[in-house]
C-alpha positions as CSV (number, residue, x, y, z in Angstrom):
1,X,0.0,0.0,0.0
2,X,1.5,3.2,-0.9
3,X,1.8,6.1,1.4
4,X,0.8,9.0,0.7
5,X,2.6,10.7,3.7
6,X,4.5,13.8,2.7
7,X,6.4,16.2,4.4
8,X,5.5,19.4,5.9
9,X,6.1,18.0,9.6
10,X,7.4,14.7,11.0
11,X,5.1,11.5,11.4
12,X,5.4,11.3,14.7
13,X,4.6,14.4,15.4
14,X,1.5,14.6,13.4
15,X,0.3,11.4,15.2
16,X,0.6,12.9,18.3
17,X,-1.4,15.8,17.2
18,X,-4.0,13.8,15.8
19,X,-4.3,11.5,18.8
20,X,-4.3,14.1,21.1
21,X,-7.4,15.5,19.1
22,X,-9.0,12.6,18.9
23,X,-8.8,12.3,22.8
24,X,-9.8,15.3,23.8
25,X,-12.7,15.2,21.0
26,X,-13.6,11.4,22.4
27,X,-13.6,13.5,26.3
28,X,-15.8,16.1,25.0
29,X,-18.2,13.5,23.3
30,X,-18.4,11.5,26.8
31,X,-19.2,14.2,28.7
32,X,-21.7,15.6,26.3
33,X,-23.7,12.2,26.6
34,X,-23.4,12.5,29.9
35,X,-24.9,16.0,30.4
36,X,-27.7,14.9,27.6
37,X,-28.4,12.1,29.7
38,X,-28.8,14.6,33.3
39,X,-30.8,16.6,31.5
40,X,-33.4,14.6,30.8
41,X,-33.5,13.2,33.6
42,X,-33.7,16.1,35.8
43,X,-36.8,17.4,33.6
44,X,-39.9,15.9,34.3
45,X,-42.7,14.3,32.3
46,X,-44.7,17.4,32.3
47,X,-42.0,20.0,32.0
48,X,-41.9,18.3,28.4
49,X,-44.2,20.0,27.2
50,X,-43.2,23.2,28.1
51,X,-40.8,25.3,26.3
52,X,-37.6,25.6,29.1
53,X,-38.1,21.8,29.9
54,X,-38.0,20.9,26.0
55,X,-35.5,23.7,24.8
56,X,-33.1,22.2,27.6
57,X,-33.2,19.0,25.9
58,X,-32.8,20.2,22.5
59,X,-29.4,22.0,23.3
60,X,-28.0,19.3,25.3
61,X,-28.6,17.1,22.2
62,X,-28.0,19.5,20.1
63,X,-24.4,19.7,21.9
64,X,-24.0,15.9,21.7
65,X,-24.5,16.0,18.1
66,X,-21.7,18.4,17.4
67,X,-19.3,16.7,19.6
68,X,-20.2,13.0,17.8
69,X,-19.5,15.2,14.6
70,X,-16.3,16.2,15.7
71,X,-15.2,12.9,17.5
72,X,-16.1,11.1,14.2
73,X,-13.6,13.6,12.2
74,X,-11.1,13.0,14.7
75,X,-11.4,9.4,14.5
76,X,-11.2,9.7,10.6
77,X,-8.1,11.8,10.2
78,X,-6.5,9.7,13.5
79,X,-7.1,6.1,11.5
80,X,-6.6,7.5,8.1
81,X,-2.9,8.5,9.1
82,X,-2.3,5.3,11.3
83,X,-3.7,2.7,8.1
84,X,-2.6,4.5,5.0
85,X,0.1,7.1,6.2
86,X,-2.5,10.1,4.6
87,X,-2.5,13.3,6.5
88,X,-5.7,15.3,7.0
89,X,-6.3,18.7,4.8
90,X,-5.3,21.7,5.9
């Protein structure tokens, strides 16, 4: 498999970079599951239907999604690198 690693930095460097992000990017995922979950279980049934109660929800998931996003992108770039030697774009 051919490697389409260039220069512009040293491997090693570039995988520590990336695993770091991917780290910190898997933290921030974790924790946004974990405040999605509180959430919804500190509202109640009934607060549901009201607009605080539901607008809570929505930003916590709203939060979670973004941090999947980013923890997916992370992931990518990470394993891309570590498989097939390809660096992310700028």
């Amino acid at each position: 498999m051919a490697s389409s690693y260039g220069g512009g930095g040293d491997r090693e460097g570039v995988e520590k970079r990336l695993r770091t992000a991917m780290d910190n990017s898997r933290q921030a995922y974790q924790a946004a599951c974990k405040r999605c979950d509180q959430v919804a279980l500190e509202t109640p049934d009934r607060a549901m239907q009201g607009s605080d109660g539901l607008q809570r929800i929505q930003q916590a998931a709203s939060v979670r999604k973004v941090a999947l996003a980013n923890y997916q992108k992370a992931l990518k770039e990470f394993t891309a690198l570590i498989l097939d030697g390809r660096r992310p774009k700028p």
